[in-house]
DSSP file (Angstrom, degrees, kcal/mol; ACC not computed):
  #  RESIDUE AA STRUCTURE BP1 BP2  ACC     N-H-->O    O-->H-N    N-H-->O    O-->H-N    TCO  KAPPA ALPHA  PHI   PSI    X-CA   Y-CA   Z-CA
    1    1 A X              0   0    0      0, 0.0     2,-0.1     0, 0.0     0, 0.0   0.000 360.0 360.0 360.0 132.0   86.0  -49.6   72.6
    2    2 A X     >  -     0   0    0      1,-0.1     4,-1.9     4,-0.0     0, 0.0  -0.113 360.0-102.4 -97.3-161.8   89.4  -49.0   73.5
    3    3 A X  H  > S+     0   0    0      1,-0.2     4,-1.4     2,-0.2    -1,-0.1   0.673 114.0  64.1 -96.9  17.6   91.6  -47.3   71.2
    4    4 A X  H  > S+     0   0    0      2,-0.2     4,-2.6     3,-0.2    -1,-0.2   0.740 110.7  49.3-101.6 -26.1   94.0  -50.3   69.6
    5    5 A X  H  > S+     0   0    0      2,-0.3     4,-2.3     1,-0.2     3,-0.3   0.987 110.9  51.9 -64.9 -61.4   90.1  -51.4   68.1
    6    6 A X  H  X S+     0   0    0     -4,-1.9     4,-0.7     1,-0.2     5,-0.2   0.935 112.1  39.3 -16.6 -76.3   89.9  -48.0   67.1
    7    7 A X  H  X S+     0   0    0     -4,-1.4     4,-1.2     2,-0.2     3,-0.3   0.792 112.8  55.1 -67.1 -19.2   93.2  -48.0   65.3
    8    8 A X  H  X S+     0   0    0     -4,-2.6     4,-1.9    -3,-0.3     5,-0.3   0.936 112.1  50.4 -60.8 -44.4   92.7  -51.6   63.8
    9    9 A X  H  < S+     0   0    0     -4,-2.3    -1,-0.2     1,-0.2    -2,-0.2   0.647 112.9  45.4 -43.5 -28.8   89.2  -50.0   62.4
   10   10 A X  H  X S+     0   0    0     -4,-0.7     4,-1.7    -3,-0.3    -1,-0.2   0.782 108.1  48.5-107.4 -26.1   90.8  -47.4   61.1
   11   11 A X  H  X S+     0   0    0     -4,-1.2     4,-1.4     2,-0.2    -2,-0.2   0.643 108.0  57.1 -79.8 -17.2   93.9  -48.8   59.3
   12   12 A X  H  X S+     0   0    0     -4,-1.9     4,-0.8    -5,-0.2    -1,-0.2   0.708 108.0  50.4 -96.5  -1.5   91.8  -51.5   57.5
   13   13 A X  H >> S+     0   0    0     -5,-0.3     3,-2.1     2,-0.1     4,-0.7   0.979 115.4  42.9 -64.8 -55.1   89.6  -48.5   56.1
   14   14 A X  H 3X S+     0   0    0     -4,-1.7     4,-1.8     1,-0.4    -2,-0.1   0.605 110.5  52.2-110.3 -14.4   92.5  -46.9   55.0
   15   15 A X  H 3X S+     0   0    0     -4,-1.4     4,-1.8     1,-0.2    -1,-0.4   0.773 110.1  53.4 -79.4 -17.7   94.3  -49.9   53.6
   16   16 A X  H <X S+     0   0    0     -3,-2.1     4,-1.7    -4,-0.8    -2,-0.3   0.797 102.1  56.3 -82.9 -19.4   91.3  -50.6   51.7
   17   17 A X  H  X S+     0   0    0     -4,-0.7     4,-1.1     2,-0.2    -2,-0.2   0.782 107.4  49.4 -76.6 -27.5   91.2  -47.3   50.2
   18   18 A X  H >< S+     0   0    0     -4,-1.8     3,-1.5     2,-0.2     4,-0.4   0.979 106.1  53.8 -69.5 -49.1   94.5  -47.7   48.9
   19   19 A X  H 3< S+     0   0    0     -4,-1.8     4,-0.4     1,-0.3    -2,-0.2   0.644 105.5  57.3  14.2 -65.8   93.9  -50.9   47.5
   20   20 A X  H >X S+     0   0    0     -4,-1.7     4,-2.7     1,-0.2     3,-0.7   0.784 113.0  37.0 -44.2 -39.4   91.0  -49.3   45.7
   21   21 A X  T << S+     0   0    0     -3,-1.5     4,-0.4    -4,-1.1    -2,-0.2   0.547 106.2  68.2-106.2   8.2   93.2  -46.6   44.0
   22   22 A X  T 34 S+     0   0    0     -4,-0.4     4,-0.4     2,-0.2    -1,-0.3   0.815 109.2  34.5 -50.3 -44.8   95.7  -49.0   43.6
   23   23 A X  T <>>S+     0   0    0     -3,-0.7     4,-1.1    -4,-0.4     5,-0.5   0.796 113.0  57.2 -94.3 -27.3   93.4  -50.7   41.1
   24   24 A X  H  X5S+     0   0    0     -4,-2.7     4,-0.7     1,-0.2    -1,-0.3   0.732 111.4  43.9 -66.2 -11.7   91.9  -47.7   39.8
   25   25 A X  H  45S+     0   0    0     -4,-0.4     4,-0.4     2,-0.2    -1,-0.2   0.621 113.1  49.5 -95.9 -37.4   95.5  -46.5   38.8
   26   26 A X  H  45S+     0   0    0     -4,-0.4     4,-0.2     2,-0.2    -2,-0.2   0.011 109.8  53.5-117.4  18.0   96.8  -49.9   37.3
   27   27 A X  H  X5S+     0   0    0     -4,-1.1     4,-3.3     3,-0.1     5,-0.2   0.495 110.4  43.9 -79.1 -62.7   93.4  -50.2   35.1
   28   28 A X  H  X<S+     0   0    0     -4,-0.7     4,-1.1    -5,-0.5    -2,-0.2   0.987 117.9  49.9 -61.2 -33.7   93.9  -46.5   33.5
   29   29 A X  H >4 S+     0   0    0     -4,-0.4     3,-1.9     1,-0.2    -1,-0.2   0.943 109.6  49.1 -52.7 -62.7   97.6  -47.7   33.1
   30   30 A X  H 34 S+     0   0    0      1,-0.2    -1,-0.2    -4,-0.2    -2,-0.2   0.793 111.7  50.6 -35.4 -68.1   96.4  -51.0   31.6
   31   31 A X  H 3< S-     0   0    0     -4,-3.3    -1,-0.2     1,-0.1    -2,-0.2   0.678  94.4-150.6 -33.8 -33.0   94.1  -49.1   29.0
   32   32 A X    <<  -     0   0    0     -3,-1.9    -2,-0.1    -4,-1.1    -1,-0.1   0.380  27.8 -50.9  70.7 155.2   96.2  -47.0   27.9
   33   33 A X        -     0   0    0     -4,-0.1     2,-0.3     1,-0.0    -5,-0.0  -0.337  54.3-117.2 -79.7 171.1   95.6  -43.5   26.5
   34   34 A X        -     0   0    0      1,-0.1     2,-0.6     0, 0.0    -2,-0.0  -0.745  28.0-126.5 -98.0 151.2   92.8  -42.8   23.7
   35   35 A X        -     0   0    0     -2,-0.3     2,-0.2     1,-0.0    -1,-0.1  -0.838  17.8-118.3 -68.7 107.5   94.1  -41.6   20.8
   36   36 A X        -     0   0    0     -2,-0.6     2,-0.5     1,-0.1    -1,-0.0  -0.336  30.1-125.9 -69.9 124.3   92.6  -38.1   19.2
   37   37 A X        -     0   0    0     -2,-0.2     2,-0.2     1,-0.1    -1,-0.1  -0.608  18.4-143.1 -71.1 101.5   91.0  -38.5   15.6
   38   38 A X        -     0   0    0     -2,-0.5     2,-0.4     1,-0.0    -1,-0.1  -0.449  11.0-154.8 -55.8 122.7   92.3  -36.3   12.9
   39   39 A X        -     0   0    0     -2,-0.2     5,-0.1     3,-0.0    -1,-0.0  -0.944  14.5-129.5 -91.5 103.1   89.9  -34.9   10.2
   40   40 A X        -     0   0    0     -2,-0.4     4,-0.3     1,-0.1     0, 0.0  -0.236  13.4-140.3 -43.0 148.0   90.8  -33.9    6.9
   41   41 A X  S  > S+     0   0    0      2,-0.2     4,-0.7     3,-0.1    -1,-0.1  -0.057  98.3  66.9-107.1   1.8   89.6  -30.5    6.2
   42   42 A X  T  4 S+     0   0    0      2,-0.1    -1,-0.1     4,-0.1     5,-0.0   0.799  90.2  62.1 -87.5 -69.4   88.7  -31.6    2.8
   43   43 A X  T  4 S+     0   0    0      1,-0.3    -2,-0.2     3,-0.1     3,-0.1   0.829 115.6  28.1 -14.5 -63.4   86.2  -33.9    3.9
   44   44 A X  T  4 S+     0   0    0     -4,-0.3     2,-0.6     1,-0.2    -1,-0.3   0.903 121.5  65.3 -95.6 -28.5   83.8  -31.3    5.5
   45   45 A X     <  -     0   0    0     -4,-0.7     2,-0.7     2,-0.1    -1,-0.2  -0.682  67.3-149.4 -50.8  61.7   85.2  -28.2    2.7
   46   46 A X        +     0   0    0     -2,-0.6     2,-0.3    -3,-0.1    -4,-0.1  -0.192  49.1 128.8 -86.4 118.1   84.7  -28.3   -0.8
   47   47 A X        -     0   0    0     -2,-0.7     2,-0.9    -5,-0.0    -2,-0.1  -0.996  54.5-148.1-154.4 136.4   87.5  -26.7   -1.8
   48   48 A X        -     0   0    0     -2,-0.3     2,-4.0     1,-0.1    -2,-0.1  -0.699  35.3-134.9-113.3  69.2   90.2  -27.7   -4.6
   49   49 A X        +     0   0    0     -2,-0.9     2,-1.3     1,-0.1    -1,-0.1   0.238  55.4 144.3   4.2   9.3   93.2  -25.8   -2.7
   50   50 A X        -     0   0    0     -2,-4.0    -2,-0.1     2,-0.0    -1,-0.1  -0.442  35.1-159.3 -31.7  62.1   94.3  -24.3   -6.0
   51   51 A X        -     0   0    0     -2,-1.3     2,-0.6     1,-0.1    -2,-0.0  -0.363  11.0-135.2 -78.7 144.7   95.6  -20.9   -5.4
   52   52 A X        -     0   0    0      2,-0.0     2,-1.0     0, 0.0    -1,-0.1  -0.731   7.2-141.7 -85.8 126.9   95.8  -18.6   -8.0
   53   53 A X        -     0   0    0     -2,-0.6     2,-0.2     2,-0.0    -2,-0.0  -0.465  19.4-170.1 -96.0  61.2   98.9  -16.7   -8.2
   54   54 A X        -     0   0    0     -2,-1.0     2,-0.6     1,-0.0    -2,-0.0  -0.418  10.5-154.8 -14.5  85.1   97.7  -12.9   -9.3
   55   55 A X        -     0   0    0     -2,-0.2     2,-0.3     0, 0.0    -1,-0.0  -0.714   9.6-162.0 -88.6 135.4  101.1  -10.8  -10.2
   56   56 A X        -     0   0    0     -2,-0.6     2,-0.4     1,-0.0     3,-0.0  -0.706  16.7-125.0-114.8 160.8  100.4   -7.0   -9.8
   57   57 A X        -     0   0    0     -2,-0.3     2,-0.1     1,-0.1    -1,-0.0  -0.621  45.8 -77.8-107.0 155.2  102.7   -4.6  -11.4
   58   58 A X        -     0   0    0     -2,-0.4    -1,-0.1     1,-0.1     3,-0.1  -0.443  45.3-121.3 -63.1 128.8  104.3   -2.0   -9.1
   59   59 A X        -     0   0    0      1,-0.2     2,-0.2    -2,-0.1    -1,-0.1   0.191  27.0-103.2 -84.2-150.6  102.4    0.7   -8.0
   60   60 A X        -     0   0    0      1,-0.0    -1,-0.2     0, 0.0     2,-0.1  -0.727  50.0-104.4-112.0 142.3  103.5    4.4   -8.7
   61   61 A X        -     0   0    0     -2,-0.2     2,-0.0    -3,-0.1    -1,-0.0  -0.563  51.4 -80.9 -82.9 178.8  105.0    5.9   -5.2
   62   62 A X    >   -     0   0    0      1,-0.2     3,-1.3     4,-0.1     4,-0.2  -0.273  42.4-102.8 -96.1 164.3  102.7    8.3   -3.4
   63   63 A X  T 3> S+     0   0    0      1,-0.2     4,-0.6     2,-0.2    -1,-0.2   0.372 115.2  77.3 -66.0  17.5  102.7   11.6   -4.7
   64   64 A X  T 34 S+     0   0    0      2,-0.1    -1,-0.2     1,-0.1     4,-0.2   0.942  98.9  45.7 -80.0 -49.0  105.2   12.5   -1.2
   65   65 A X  T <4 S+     0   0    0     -3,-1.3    -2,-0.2     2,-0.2    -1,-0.1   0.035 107.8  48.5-103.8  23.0  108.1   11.0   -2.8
   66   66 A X  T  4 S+     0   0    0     -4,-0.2    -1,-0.2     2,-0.1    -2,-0.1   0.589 100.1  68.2-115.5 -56.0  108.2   12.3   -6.4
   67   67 A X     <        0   0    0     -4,-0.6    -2,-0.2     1,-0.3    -3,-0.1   0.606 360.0 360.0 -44.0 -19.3  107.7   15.7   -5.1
   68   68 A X              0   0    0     -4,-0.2    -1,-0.3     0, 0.0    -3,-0.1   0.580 360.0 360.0 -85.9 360.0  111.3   15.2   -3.8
């Protein structure tokens, strides 16, 4: 084999391998991406998200700062 059969051999691999990720490239385009599925945190919690709102009265300061 001389070497322009060589290089024909080798440029129709390589053009078929582009070809290949060509398709593979313009398929994912074509699909598009998946969209990630939100869960409510209610659903799997039970929990009524109420808070209770607890007012505390001010505490006394520590005994450092009446001594002054």
């Amino acid at each position: 084999m001389d070497f322009k059969k060589i290089a024909k051999i080798i440029a129709v691999i390589a053009a078929l391998c582009a070809l290949a990720v060509a398709a593979y490239f313009a398929v994912k385009k074509l699909t598009g991406k998946e969209k990630p599925e939100y869960f409510d945190d209610n659903d799997f919690f039970e929990c009524d998200n109420d808070l209770e709102i607890v007012e505390v009265k001010d505490e006394e300061a520590p005994a450092e700062e009446k001594a002054e």
